[in-house]
PADO-225986 format. One record per residue (C-alpha): residue in three letters; y, x, z negated. Coordinates in steps of 0.25 Angstrom, whole numbers, plus 2048, in hexadecimal, padded with zeros to 3 digits. Example, Ala and Ser with C-alpha at 12.3 -4.5 7.8 and 13.67 -1.06 7.14 Angstrom:
BEGIN
ala7EE8317E1
ser7FC8377E3
This chain:
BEGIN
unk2EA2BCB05
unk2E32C8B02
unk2EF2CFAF9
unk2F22C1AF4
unk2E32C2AEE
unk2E42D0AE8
unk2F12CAAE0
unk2E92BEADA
unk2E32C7ACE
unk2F02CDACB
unk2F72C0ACA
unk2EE2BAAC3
unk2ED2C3AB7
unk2FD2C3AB5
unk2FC2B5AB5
unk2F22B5AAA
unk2F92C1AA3
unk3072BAAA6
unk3012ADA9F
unk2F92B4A94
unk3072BAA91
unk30F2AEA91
unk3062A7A86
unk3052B3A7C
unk2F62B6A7F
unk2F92C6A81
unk3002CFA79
unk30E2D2A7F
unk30D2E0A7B
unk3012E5A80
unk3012DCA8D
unk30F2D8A92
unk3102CBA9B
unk3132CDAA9
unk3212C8AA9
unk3252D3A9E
unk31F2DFAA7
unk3252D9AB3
unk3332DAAAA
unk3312E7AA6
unk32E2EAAB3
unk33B2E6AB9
unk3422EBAAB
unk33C2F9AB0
unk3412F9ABE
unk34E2F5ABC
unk350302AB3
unk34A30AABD
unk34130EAB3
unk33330AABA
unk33A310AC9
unk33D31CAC1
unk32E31FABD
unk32831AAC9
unk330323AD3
unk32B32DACA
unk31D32AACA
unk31E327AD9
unk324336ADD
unk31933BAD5
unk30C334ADD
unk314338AE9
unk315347AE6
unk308348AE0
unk301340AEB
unk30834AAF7
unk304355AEF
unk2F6352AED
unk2F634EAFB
unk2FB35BB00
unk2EF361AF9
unk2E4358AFA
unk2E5356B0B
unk2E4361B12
unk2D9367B07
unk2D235BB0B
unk2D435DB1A
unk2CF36DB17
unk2C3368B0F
unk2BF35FB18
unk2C0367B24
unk2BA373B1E
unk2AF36FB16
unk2AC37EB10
unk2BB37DB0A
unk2B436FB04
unk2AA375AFD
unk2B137EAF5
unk2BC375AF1
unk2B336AAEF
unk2AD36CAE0
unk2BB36FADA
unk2C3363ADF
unk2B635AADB
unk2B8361ACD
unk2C835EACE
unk2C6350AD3
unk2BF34BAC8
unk2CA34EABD
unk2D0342ABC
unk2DF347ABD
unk2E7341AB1
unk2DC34CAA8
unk2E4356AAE
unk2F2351AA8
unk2F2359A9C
unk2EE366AA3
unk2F8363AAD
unk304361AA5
unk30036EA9F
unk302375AAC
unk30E36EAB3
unk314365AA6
unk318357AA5
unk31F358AB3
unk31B353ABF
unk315360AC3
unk30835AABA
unk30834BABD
unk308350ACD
unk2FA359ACC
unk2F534CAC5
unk2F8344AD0
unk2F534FADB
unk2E8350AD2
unk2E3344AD4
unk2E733FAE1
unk2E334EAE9
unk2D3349AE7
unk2D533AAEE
unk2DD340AFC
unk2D434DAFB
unk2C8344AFC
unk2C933CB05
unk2CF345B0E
unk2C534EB0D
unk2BC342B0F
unk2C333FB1E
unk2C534CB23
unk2B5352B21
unk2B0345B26
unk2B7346B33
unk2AF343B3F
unk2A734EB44
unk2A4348B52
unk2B4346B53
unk2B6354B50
unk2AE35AB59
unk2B2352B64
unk2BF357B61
unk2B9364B62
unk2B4361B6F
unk2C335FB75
unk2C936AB70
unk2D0365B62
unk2D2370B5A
unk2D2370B4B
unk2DF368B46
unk2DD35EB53
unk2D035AB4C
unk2D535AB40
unk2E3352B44
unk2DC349B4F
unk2CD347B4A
unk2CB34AB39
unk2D8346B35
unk2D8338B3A
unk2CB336B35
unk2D033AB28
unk2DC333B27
unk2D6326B20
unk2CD32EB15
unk2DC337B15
unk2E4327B12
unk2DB325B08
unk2D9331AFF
unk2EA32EAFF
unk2E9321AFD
unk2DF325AF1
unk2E8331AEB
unk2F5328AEB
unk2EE31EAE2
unk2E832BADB
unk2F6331ADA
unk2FC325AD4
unk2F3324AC8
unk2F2334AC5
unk301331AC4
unk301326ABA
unk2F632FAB1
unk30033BAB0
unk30C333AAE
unk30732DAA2
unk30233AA9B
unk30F343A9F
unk31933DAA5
unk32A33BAA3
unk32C331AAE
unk322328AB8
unk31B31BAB7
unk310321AAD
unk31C328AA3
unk321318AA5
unk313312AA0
unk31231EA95
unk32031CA8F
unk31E30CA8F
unk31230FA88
unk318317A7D
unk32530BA7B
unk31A302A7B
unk3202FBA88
unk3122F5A8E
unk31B2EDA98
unk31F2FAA9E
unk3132FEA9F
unk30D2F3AA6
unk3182F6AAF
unk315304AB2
unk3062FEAB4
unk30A2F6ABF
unk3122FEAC5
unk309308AC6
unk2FE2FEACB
unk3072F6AD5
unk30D303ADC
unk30030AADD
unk2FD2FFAE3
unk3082FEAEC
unk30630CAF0
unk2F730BAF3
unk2FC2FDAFD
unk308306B04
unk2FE312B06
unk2F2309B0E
unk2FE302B16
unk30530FB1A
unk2F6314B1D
unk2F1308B24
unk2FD307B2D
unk2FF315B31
unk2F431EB2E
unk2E7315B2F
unk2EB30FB3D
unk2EF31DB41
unk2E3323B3C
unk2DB319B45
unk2E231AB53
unk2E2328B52
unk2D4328B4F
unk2D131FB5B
unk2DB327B63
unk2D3334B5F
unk2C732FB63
unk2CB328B71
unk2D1335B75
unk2C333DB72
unk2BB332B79
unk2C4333B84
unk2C4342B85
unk2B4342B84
unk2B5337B8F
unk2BC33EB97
């Protein structure tokens, strides 16, 4: 009931813009009716047009999201566990983090060109600030008590960090990625429409330039609807085998210390 209420509004509005259409009172033009997009739609998957872009777009996000991910993790992990480290990278990435990415297109195409070199330090860009974040987040808030009763009974370094921070971590960890896949997405969809030969933003541009607004509204949707799809598949995949997982390991954790102290 609950989906079926968050599907009301949408439905809605196509069946207004669907009727508006039939009877004339929009310009075809500037707003299409929802039967044309859907055509183009179906026009555009047939040919293997829209597929093309999208698996473009798509191995892009994936790329640039490992990649920031790659750097942003364990940097976070060494920052949070070392706070001195912190200090001194702190001003500089505040400095980074508020430079919205696409302002640094034209200087990127400079230095890597229109290739994909450019559009994957967008996307690195802005997704590093949302994992780096909320990782570092997790990590320097770990329990202190924990830790020292880990201490106690002999864990070393990496057992405290593997056994004890880590899980702790993990959900501000799920959603600084959750966060930078969204982030990733969009930085994405800015660069493709500035410099770009293929992808779902070089779709939208060179509909623009035909003066296609059906395909347009296509690559809009696409865009939304996927995101989307994304963003639902990510919290599933999370919920099912990292959250639960998390969560006995956590209790598992702390019965084996109460036991130990017990005993």
């Amino acid at each position: 009931m609950r989906k079926l209420k968050g599907l009301l509004l949408p439905i809605i509005i196509i069946f207004i813009w669907s009727v508006f259409s039939r009877l004339g009172m929009v310009n075809s033009f500037i707003l299409p009716s929802p039967e044309s997009i859907l055509h183009t739609g179906f026009a555009l998957l047939k040919k293997g047009i829209l597929l093309k872009h999208l698996g473009v777009s798509l191995l892009r996000v994936l790329f640039g999201f490992i990649l920031a991910f790659i750097l942003a993790f364990p940097l976070a992990v060494v920052s949070g566990l070392n706070k001195k480290i912190h200090e001194y990278i702190e001003p500089s990435l505040e400095f980074i983090r508020h430079i919205p990415p696409i302002a640094t297109i034209p200087l990127l195409i400079l230095w890597f060109g229109i290739g994909e070199s450019s559009k994957l330090a967008v996307i690195i860009l802005a997704t590093f600030f949302p994992i780096y974040l909320n990782t570092y987040t997790g990590v320097s808030e770990s329990s202190i008590d924990l830790e020292e009763v880990g201490v106690v009974f002999g864990y070393n370094k990496w057992d405290i960090f593997r056994r004890i921070i880590l899980p702790q971590a993990m959900p501000s960890v799920l959603t600084g990625i959750q966060l930078g896949l969204g982030y990733s997405w969009r930085s994405l969809m800015g660069a493709e429409l500035i410099a770009a030969s293929s992808g779902i933003g070089y779709m939208i541009i060179e509909a623009e330039q035909l003066s296609r607004i059906d395909i347009i509204f296509v690559g809009i949707l696409v865009i939304g609807i996927l995101g989307q799809f994304i963003d639902v598949i990510f919290i599933k995949l999370t919920d099912k085998y990292f959250r639960l997982g998390v969560k006995d390991s956590g209790k598992d954790r702390d019965k084996e210390l109460v036991e130990s102290i017990q005993y």
